[in-house]
Phi, psi and omega in degrees: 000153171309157155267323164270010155296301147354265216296316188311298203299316196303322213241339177312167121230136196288059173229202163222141162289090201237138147286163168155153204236126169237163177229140190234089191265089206291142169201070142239214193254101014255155169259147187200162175273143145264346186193127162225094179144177188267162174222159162226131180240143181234128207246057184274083200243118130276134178295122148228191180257005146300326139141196205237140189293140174201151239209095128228123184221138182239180185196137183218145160240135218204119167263358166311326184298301207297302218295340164255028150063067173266166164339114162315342177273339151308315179284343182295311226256333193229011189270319171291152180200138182190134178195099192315078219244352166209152191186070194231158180254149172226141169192125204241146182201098165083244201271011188244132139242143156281107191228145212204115157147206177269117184237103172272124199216128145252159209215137167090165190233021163245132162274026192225278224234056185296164168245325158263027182266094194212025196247346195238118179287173198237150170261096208268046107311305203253068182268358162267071179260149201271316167208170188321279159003306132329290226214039162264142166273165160276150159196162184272122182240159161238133176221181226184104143254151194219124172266120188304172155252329206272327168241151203272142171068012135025059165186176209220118203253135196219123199229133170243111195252112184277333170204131216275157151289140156256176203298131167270133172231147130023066188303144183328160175047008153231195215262018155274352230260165129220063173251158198263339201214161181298093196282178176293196162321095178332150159283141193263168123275081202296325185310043247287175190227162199204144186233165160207140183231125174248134184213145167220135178276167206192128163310314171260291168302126180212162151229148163220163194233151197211143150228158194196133155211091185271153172242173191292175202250295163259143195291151151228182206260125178272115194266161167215087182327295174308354208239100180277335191296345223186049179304314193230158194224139167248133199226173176234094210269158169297128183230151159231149198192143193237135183229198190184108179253149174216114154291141082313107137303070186267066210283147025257023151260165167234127179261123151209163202215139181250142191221146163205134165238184196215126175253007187205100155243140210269130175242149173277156193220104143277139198206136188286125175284172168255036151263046169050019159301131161287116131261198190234116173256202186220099194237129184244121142303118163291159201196132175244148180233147166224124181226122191252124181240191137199168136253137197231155183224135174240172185263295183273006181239002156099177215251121151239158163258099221233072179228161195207127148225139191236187171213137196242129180189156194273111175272202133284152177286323174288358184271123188263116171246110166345127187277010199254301209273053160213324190233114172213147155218161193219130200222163186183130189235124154192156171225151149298126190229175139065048206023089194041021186293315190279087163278112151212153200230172164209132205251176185200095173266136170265058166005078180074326123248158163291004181269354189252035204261157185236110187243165191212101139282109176218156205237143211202101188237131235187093154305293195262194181271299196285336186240146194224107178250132173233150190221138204176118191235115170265118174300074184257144152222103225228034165317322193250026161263209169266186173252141011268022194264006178273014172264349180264031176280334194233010167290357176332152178201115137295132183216116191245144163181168202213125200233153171239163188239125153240090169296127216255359196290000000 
């Protein structure tokens, strides 16, 4: 045998490697660095005969804390970050597949603002993301699909969460956070949760029907008016909830739409106690949410994206429900340049109105095959929302960063 061939097979692995350093500055009032430092990320996929294996986990370190004198307990708890975000077994035998492990799962055909992407939590840390899609997490499940024979293109999906992850945010005292006081110890759901999905594909047409009885991703807050050592508590309500996705295809558009009802779904409330006080209670409405899109591609003006959702329900008249948790939309544009070395897009969410956006211009340039230099300055403006989210009026942000790819098979 080569010896260096020898040496080849010993040291592969069926991954990919990626290093890379970023630097991030916030520069509105206050200006501060937000991310100074390296990440290595790991990209894994492989075959056995039990069946194939998959793999993403990253590790970051951000000195950013230090270098602006944050909380020590901050600097303790986040400047290192590691997080395991798949880890699944896949193993398929005849018309069943099987999947096991740590699972990142979209649910729905909106990439900005889906209703039904609702099974896979999110790390609302990194919400200057260009999409969603970025900042879905893993957590374990078992799931199960079966491809009909009887109807062509198929198939029936079955999902087991025995104990579901919640959203990660932004911990007290830092500078994204927006909790006003150090809240406890999250609430778990203990309760496992269970989904089924039908879905059929189509050249033009395709749909799927959905049910789930899941609890939310993100906590809300439970106030306890008696308890001063321990005013508000955080919970996670039960939603059960039947849905519908649908595509068309007229191509270079793509039409698509989401239906999801509820029958009792949960809202934050602002509400006068009856010590004349504003708090925030939890009122479930029965409530249909709808999400209407397309996507369209020109060969020269590059790829958009185009979704609006509202969720429509009947309240009390004396009750204020935030217009962010009814109304959102989102457009996103990108092209390729310089034969395709250069990508860059730009995205945008509105909050409830066009007066509330969050736009991310970002720039993505590949000389080579292996090295990726990006550059992205994000935009908020969010004077007319609500509170606490007009304090994320002066998060503008720059991020420059340069990544290498080490394919390692």
């Amino acid at each position: 045998m080569n010896p260096d061939a020898q040496s080849a097979s010993v040291f592969s692995l069926p991954a990919d490697l990626q290093l890379g350093f970023d630097v991030g500055r916030q520069i509105d009032d206050p200006s501060r660095w937000m991310v100074l430092g390296p990440e290595a990320r790991v990209l894994l996929s492989t075959q056995y005969a039990i069946g194939n294996l998959k793999l993403e986990t990253y590790a970051r370190y951000n000195y950013a804390y230090d270098l602006e004198g944050d909380e020590q307990e901050l600097i303790e708890n986040e400047s290192l970050d590691y997080q395991l975000n798949e880890l699944y077994l896949q193993k398929s035998i005849n018309a069943v597949t099987l999947n096991v492990g740590l699972i990142k799962l979209a649910w729905g055909v909106g990439d900005l603002v889906s209703i039904l992407d609702v099974i896979s939590p999110r790390d609302n840390r990194e919400f200057l993301s260009a999409k969603p899609k970025d900042q879905r997490m893993g957590q374990f499940i078992v799931g199960v699909d079966y491809w009909l024979e009887s109807i062509e293109n198929s198939s029936i999906s079955f999902l087991l969460i025995p104990k579901a992850r919640s959203n990660l945010t932004p911990p007290f005292g830092h500078p994204y956070s927006l909790t006003p006081m150090k809240p406890p110890r999250e609430s778990s759901h203990e309760e496992p949760e269970g989904a089924l999905r039908f879905k059929k594909e189509g050249d033009e047409l395709a749909f799927g029907v959905y049910y789930a009885s899941i609890h939310e991703r993100e906590p809300f807050v439970r106030f306890n008016q008696a308890n001063i050592a321990e005013p508000f508590t955080e919970f996670y309500p039960l939603k059960r909830l039947i849905g519908l996705d649908l595509t068309y295809s007229l191509s270079p558009v793509l039409l698509k739409t989401e239906l999801v009802h509820e029958r009792a779904k949960a809202y934050q409330a602002e509400e006068l106690s009856t010590e004349g006080l504003l708090i925030t209670k939890t009122r479930y409405y029965p409530s249909i949410g709808v999400m209407l899109g397309l996507d369209y591609h020109h060969d020269q003006y590059g790829s958009f994206s185009l979704e609006g959702r509202n969720w429509y329900f009947r309240k009390d008249s004396q009750i204020e429900i935030g217009i962010m948790q009814r109304t959102l939309g989102g457009i996103f544009w990108s092209k390729s340049y310089l034969r395709e070395e250069l990508k860059a897009s730009v995205g945008a969410t509105f909050l409830g109105s066009v007066h509330d956006v969050l736009a991310i211009v970002n720039l993505e340039y590949s000389p080579k095959d292996n090295w990726v230099y990006t550059c992205k300055y994000s935009y908020l403006d969010f004077k007319q929302t609500d509170e606490p989210f007009a304090s994320m009026d002066s998060w503008d942000r720059v991020q420059f960063g340069v990544k290498y790819n080490l394919d390692m098979r």
